[in-house]
N, C-alpha and C positions, 0 to 999 in steps of 0.2 A: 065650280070651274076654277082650276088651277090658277094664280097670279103671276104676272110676270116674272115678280124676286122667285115665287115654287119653282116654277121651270125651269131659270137658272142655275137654282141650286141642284136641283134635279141632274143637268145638265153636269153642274160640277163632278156631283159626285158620280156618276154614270164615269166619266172620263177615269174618275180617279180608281174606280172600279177595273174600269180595262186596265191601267198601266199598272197597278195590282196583279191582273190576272195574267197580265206580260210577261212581269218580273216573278213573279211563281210560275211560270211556264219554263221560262227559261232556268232558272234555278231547277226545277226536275227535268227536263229534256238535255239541257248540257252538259255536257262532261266537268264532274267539279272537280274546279284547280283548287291546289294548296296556298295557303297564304302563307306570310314570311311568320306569322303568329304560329301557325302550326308546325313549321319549321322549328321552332325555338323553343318549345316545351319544354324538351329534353336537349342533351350534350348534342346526339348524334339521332339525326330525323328520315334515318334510311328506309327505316321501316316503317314510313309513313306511306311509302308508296309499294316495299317492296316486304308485306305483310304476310307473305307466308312461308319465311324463315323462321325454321326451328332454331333450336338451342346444337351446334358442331359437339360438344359433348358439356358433362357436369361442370368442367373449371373453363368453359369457354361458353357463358351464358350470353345470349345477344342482347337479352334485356339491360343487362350490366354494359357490355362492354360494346354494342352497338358492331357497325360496317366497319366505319374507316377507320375504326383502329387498328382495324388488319390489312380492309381493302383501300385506304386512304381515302382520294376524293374530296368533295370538300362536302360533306352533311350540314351545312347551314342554309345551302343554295334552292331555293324551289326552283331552279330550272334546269330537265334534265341533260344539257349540254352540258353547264357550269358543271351542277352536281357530279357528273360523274369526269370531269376533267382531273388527269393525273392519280387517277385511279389503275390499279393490279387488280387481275383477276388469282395470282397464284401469288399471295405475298409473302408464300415460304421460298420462292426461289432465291436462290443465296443471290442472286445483284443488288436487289434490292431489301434483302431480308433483315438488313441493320434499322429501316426505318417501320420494322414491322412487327414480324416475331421478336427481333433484337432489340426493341426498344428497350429502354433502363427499368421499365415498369415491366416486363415482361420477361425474357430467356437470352439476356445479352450474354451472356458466358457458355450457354451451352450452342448459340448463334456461331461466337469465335471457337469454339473447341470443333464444331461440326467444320467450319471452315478448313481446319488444318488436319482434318482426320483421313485416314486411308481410304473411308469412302470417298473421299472427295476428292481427294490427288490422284487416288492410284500408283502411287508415288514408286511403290515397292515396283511394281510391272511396268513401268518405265527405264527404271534405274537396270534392272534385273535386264532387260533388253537391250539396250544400247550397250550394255559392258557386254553381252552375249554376243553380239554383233559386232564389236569390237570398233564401237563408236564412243567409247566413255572410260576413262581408266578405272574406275569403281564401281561395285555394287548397290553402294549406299549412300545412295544421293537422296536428301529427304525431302529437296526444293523443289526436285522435278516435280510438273503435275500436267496430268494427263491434257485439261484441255487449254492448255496455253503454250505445247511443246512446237518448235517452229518448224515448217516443212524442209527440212535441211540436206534429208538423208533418205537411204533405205528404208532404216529403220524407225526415223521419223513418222515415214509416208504412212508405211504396214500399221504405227501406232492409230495414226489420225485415221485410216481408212476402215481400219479391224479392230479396232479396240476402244477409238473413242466413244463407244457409243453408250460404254457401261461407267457412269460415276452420277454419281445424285447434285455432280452442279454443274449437268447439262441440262436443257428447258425439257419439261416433260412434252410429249405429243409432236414432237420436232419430227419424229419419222413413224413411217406406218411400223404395224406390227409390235412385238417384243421390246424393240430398242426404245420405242414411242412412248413403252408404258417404263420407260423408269427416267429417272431424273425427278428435275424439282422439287430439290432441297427436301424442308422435313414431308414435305407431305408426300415424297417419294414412299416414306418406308407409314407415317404418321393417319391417312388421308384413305377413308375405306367409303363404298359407294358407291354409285353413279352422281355425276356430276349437273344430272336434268331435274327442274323442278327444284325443288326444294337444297337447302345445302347440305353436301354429305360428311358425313359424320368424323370426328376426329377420334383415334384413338391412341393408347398406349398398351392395349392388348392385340398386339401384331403377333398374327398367325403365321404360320410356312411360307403360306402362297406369296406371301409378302417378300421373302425371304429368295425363296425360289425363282423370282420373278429377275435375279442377277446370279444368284448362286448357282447354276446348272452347267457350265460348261465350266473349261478346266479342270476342277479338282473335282468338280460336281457336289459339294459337300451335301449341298440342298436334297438332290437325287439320292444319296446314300443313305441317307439318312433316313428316308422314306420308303425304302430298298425298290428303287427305280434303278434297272440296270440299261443302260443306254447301247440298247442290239446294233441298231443302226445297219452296215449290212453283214451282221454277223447271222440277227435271225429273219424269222419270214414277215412283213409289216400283214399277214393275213391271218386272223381270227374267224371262224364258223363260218369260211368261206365268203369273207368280207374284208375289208380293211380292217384291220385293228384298229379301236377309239384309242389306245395306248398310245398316245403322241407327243411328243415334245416339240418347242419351237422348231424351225426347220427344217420338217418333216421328219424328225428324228423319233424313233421308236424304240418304245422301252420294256421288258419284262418284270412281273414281279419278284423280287428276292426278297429272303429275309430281310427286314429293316432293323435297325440300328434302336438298343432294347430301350432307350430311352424313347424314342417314339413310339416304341410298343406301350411302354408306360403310361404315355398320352402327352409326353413333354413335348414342349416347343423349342424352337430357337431360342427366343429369349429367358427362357427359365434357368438355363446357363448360362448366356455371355450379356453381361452387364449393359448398364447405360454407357462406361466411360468407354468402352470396348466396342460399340456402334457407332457411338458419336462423335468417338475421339476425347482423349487426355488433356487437352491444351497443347500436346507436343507436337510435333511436326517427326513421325518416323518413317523411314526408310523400305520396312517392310509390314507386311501384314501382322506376322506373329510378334512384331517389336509391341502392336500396341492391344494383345492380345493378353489378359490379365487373369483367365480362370483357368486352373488346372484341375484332372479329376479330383487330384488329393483334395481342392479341396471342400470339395462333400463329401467326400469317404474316406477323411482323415479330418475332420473340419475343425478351425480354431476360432474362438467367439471373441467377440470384443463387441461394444456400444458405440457406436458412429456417431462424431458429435452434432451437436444443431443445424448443423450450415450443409451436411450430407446430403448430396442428391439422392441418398436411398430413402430419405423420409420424404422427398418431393413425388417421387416413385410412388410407393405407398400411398400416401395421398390421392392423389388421382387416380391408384386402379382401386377398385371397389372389392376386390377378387383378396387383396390382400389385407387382412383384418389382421395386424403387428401392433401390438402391447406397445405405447411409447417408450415403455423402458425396459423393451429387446434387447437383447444382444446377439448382433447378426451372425454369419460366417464371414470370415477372411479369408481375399484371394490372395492369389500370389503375389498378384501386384500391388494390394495393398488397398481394392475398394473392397465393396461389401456386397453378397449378393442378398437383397433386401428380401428375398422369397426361404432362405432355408435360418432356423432356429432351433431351439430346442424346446418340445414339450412334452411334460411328462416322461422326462428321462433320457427321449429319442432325440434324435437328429432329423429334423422333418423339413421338406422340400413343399411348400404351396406350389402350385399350378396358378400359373400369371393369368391365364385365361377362363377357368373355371374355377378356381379357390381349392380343387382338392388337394389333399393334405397325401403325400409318398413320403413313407419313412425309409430314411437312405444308411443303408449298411455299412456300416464303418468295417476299415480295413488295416489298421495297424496294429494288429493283431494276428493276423491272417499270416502262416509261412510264405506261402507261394507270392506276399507281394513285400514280404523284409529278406527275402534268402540273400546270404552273403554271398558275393560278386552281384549281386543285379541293382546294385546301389544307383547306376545309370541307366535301368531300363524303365524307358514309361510305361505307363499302362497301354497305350497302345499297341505298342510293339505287342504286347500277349493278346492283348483283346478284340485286337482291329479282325473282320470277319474275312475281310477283303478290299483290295485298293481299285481304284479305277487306273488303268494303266495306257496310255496313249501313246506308242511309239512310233516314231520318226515323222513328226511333222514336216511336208511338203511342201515350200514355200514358192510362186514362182511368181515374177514380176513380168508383167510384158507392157511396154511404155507405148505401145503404138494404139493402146484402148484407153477408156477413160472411166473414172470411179467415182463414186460419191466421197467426198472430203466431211467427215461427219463432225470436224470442227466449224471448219468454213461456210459449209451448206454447201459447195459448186461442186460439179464435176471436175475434176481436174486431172490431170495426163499421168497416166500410172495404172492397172490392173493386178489387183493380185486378186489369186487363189490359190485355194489350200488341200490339200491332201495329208493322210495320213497311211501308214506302213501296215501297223494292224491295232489293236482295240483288245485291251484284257481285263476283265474282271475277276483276277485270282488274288493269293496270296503275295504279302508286298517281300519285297527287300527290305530290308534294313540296313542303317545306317548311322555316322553319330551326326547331331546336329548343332549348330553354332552357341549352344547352351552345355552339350555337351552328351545330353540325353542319346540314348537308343530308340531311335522312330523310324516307322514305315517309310520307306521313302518311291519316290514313281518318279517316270519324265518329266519335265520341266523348263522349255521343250527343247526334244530333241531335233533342230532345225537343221534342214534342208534347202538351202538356196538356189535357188537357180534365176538368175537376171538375164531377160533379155533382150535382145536390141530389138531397133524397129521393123526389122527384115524380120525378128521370129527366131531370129540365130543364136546360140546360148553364147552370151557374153562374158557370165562369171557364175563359177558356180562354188559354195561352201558347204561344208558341214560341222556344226556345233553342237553333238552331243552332250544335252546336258540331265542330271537329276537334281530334286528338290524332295525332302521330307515335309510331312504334313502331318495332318489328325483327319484322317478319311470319313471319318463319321457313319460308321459302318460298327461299332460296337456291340460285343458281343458279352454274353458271363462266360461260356467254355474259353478255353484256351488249347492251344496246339500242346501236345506232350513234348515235355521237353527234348526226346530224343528229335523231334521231329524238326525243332531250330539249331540244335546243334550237329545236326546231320544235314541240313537241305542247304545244297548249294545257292539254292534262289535264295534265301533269304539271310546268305551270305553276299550277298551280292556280287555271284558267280556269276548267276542265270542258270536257264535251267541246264540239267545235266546230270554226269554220273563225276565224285569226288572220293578218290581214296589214298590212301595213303601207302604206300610201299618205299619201303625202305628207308624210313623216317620221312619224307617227301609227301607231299600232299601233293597228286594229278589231277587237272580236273578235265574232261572229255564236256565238251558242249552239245546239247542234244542239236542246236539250229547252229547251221550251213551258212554264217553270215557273209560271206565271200558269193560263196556260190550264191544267194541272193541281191549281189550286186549292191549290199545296203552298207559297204564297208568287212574291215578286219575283225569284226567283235558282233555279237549279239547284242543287240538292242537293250538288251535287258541287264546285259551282263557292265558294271560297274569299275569291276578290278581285276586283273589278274593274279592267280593263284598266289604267285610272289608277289602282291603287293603294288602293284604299279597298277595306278590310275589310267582306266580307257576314258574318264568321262569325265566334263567340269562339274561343278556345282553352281547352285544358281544363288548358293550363302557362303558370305565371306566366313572360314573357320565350321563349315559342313563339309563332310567330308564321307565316304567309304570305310569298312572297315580296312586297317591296313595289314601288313601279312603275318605280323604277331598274333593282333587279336584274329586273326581268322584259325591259325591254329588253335591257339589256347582255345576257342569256343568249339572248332571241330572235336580236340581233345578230352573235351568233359564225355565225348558219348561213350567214353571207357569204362568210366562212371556210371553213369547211366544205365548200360545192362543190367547192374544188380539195384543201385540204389537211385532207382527212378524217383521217387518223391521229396518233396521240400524237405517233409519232417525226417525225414532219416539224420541221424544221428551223422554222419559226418558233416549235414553242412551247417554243423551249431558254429562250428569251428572248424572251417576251411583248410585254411590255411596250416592249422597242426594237422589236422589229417592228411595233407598233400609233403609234411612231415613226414610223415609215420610210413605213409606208403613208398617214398625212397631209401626209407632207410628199414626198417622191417621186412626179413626175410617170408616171415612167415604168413604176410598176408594172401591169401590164395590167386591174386591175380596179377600176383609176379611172376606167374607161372613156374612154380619149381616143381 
């Protein structure tokens, strides 16, 4: 029989068993909290809770670099209010991108250089609009930027309502649709994914689609490039007695055309235009092409040099895996003066990496070649010969009616104003030419040619304008044929006639317009047409010092096709030396097309 002291011990430890069994009960049935210990392990204790975060790419490891150093917050706190107080979900957005991307430990120079870049202002289609409109004495205003412009004007409003909605330091996801998906600083162009689950990945091998996702409308480069021609309502939107899948944002419908041979090649965007030419210089320019730094020459003319230590092209390199560059490379040099970190020499060649796959394209060198040193084309670019085709948009339709209301895509509100747009007609041919603020011979197209029409609140036309304007570009529509020469020195389009018939009688150059601009009520000139035969400008430009040809060079160049009949090609022996043969021919009787 048990004793009194057994029982009570009995007793004790019985007790001490349950609260035992209590405190292991509880311990596996409750939800386990963090302690402030397991907070503190490490720097940053994000992933203590939020543990199935991979690694955003190679040089953005989380193990290393943890949450808040991108998403701030405070990672010391085991409680999830505290913790996530003053925390960003998106700490590429440029407001906050100083205390993120930007920090000194990270991408502060390329943070400022992004800020004052053309993607970010827009600066150039501000400027370009307001002087168009005849709200700004100049072209080149570098300061303007698109979303800080004040609701002042017209042309203010048409900015904020139709155009703010395209620049990378506006908030991504701000509107449904297309305009939703751009914005938001680097991970606008940088940020590939979905955004559920797990964290999506960072990169620096940015595809088209990336590209694309701003580049389609106006000059369309993105589109041409991947020979997308925008029918719209030129063709039928129906395929195998269906919708066509052929679509573009805003129900816009496209055909396939030849694509531009670089993307036949399998090149991207960025295998040509540089880091400083995305992100911006440091500078603050005016227009697009100001901060635009690679020309063809040079890959197929290319000059080499070693970029020193401090070079963003070895930070490039670095981080893409694609590009396996010998430290002591020597890159190409652009025009401007960076380096494209993907093309070298090896093995004797001139070779182009592929940013996204590592292949190796050997790029043909051309200084050599007649057809691109012939005397007099010392001002023509490669495009001018090689462009296949321009996209051509004429006479934009502009009409304000103040008695509706619009989305203000600075502001967020609706606000009192309405515009819509029309256009005249839609051409995928052969460009015009002209010179450009450099000096160059380039394709040039609309830019735009606007059509005002304002009205009051009654619906009654209050003021109406017109602003015919052109602008030259790089259509990105590239080709290896070229047009024969007789075919530029003869064609009034790409004299910047327009189309038609151009001859000459009686030392006079006539030219006959095939379109009826009058009788289409669209004005005294065709759309298309630039200059008159003598020389007199129908049309502004959209660059200070771009210009049409004027009525000199439009002879002189109709004049070579005299030439032309017999000695069509580069290499013919008169054009080693030009200029003594244009000698020889006024003053030698005997050359047979003196006709004696």
């Amino acid at each position: 029989m048990a004793t009194a002291i057994e029982v009570k011990w009995q007793n004790i430890l019985l007790f001490l068993a349950l609260i035992f069994m209590l405190l292991l009960s509880i311990f596996i049935f409750q939800p386990k909290t963090k302690s402030i210990a397991d907070f503190r392990k490490n720097a940053d204790q994000c992933r203590t809770c939020h543990t199935n975060v991979a690694d955003m790419s190679a040089s953005h490891p989380v193990k290393t670099m943890g949450c808040a150093a991108c998403h701030l917050g405070n990672p010391f706190s085991a409680d999830k209010e505290n913790a996530h107080a003053g925390m960003v979900r998106n700490p590429s957005d440029l407001l906050w991108a100083d205390k993120t991307c930007g920090k000194t430990e990270c991408h502060p120079a390329l943070v400022k250089d992004v800020r004052k870049s053309i993607m970010t202002d827009n600066s150039g289609l501000v400027s370009a609009t307001l002087f168009q409109w005849r709200e700004s004495a100049t072209l080149n205003d570098s300061l303007v930027q698109i979303h800080s412009i004040p609701d002042t004007s017209l042309a203010t409003d048409h900015l904020r309502k139709l155009c703010a909605g395209c620049h990378i330091n506006k908030t991504e996801n701000d509107f449904a649709g297309e305009i939703g998906k751009r914005g938001g600083g680097c991970n606008d162009c940088h940020l590939v994914g979905n955004t559920t689950g797990t964290h999506p990945a960072f990169t620096v091998q940015i595809g088209i689609e990336v590209c694309e996702k701003c580049h389609n409308r106006s000059n369309r480069t993105a589109l041409n490039y991947q020979g997308k021609f925008e029918s719209e309502g030129y063709g039928t939107p129906y395929g195998g007695g269906a919708f066509s899948e052929d679509t573009l944002s805003g129900g816009r419908f496209f055909y396939h055309i030849p694509a531009d041979i670089h993307f036949r090649a399998g090149m991207v965007c960025i295998d040509c235009h540089t880091a400083e030419e995305v992100m911006g210089d440091g500078k603050r320019h005016a227009h697009l092409e100001d901060q635009i730094q690679v020309r063809c020459r040079d890959c197929h003319q290319a000059s080499f040099k070693k970029p020193d230590s401090a070079d963003i092209s070895w930070k490039v390199i670095a981080v893409n895996t694609m590009l396996s560059v010998p430290d002591d490379s020597l890159l190409a040099v652009t025009s401007g003066g960076s380096f494209l970190n993907n093309v070298r020499r090896e093995n004797g060649r001139v070779v182009l990496i592929k940013k996204t796959d590592g292949e190796r394209r050997v790029i043909k060198q051309m200084e050599k070649n007649k057809n691109c040193t012939l005397s007099g084309h010392e001002r023509l670019s490669c495009q001018a010969c090689h462009t296949a085709y321009t996209p051509q948009c004429y006479g934009c339709h502009d009409v304000y009616d103040p008695s509706r209301k619009q989305m203000d895509k600075i502001s967020f509100e609706e606000t009192e104003g309405h515009w819509q747009e029309f256009r005249s007609y839609l051409r995928f041919e052969r460009p015009a030419l002209g010179v450009d603020p450099f000096n160059r011979i380039v394709p040039m197209a609309p830019g735009c040619q606007v059509y005002l029409t304002e009205l009051d609140k009654q619906k009654q036309v209050k003021k109406q304008a017109f602003w015919p304007t052109m602008a030259g570009f790089d259509p990105h529509s590239t080709r290896r044929e070229t047009p024969t020469c007789m075919e530029c020195h003869s064609d009034p389009k790409r004299l910047g006639l327009g189309e038609g018939n151009l001859t000459l009688k009686e030392g006079n150059l006539h030219f006959t317009p095939t379109y009826a601009a009058t009788a289409a009520g669209l004005g005294g000139f065709a759309l298309e047409q630039m200059i008159h035969v003598n020389g007199e400008p129908f049309q502004q430009m959209s660059r200070t010092g771009e210009r049409p040809f004027n009525g000199t060079e439009i002879r002189k160049i109709y004049a070579m096709r005299y030439c032309l009949v017999c000695h069509e090609k580069a290499t013919d022996k008169i054009y080693n030396r030009f200029s003594e043969s244009l000698k020889r021919f006024r003053s030698d009787q005997e050359i047979i097309c003196q006709g004696k």
